[in-house]
C-alpha positions in Angstrom: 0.0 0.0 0.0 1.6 3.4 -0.8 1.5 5.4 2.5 3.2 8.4 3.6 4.5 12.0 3.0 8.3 12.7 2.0 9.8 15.6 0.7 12.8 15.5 -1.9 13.9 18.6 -4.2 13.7 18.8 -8.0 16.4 19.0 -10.0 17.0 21.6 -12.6 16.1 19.7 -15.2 13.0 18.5 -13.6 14.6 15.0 -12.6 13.9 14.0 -8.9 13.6 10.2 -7.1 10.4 8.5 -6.2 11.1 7.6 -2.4 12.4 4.3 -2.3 9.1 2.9 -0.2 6.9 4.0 -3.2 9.6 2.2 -5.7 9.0 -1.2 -4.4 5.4 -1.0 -5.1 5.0 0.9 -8.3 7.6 -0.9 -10.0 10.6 0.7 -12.7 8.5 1.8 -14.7 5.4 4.1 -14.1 2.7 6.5 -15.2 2.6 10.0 -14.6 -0.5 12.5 -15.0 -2.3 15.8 -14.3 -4.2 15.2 -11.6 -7.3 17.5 -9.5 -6.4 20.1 -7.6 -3.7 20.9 -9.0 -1.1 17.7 -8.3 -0.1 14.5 -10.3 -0.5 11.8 -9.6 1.8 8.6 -10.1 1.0 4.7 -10.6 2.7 1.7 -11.7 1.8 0.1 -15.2 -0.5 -2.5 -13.0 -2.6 0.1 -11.6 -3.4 2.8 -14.0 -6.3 1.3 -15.6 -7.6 0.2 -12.2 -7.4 4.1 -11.3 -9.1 5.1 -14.4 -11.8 2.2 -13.9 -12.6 3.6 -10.6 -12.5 7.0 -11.9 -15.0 6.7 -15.1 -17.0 4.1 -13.0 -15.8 1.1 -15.5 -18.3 2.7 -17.9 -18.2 1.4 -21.7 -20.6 4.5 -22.5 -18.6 7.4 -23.7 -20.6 9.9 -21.7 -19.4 13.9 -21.7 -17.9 13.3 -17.8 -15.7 10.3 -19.2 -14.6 12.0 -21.9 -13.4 15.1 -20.6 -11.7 12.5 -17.5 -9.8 11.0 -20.4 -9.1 14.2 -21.8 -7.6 15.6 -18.4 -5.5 12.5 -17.4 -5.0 10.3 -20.4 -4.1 13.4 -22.5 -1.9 14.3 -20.3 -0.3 10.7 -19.1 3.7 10.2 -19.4 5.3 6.5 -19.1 8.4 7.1 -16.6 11.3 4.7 -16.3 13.1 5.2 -13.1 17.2 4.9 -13.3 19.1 2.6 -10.8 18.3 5.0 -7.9 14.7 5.6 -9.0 15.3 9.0 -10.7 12.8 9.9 -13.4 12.4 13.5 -15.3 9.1 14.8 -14.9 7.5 16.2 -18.5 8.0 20.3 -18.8 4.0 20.4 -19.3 3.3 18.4 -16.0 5.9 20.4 -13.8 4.2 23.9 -14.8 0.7 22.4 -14.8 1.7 21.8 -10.8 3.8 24.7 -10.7 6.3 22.4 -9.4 9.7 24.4 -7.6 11.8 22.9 -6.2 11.0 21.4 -3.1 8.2 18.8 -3.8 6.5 16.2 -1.4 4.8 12.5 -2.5 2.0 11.8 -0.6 1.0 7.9 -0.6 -2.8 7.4 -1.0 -3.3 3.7 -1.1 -3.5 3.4 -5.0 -2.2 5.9 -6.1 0.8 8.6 -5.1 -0.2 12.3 -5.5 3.3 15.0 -6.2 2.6 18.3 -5.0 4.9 21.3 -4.9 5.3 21.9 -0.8 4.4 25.4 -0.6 0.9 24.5 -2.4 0.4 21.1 -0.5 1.3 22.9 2.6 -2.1 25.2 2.1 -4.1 22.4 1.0 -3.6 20.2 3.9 -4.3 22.9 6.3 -7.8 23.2 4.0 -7.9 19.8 4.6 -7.2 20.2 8.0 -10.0 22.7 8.5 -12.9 20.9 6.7 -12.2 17.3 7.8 -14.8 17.0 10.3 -17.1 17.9 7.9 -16.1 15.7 5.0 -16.5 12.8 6.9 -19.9 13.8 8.3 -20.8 14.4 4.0 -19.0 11.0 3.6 -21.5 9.2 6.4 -24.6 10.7 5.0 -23.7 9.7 1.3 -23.4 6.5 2.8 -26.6 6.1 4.7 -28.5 7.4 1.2 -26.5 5.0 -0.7 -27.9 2.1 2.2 -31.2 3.5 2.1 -31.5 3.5 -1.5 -30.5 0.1 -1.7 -33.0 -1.3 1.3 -35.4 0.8 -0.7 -35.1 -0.7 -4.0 -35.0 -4.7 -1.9 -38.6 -3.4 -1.0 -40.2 -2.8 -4.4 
């Protein structure tokens, strides 16, 4: 499972290592891609379609919301191939999308590993921070509708 915070600096060139916990999960070779909020995010080979199943709900459909998903992260996807001490150079487009400088921080969330320029994760997690209590109270009540709905529909 990919857990964790750790901070590293970018190279000049863009080039910096994926922490060595992350490397033993994701593999040599990885994917790289805008992600929300203004982050990438990072995968292994093995689970990038997982990612974008969960993401466009598996649909086969090729609705306007799965379309414009693909367009935002498939369009902007980049195979990496880490060196011998898991170096890779992030894509120009990618680093300014981020507005990546040169102190960065990977943040493990399970699946997936989100890169964040410090500075702008620094103000997000206190956001996050601030609203938690409140996004797990929105998170409960999606929940209970989701349970009710389903009791519900058992009923008919």
């Amino acid at each position: 499972m990919l857990i964790g915070q750790y901070q590293t600096k970018l190279g000049i060139n863009g080039r910096c290592a994926l922490p060595a916990i992350f490397r033993g999960i994701i593999g040599e070779n990885g994917i790289i891609a805008k992600w929300y909020e203004g982050c990438l995010v990072i995968t292994g080979i093995d689970g990038w379609n997982a990612l974008l199943d969960k993401l466009t709900g598996k649909s086969e459909i090729y609705s306007t919301p799965v379309r414009e998903t693909d367009r935002f992260i498939l369009g902007s996807a980049f195979e990496v191939n880490l060196d011998s001490q898991g170096r890779f150079v992030i894509p120009k487009v990618l680093r300014a999308y981020a507005k990546l400088s040169t102190e960065v921080i990977f943040i493990g969330l399970g699946n997936r590993v989100e890169l964040w320029d410090l500075r702008l994760w620094q103000i997000k997690e206190q956001e996050v921070q601030k609203n938690a209590s409140d996004m797990i109270e929105k998170l409960e009540t999606r929940e209970s509708n989701q349970r009710n709905e389903k009791f519900n529909k058992k009923a008919d």
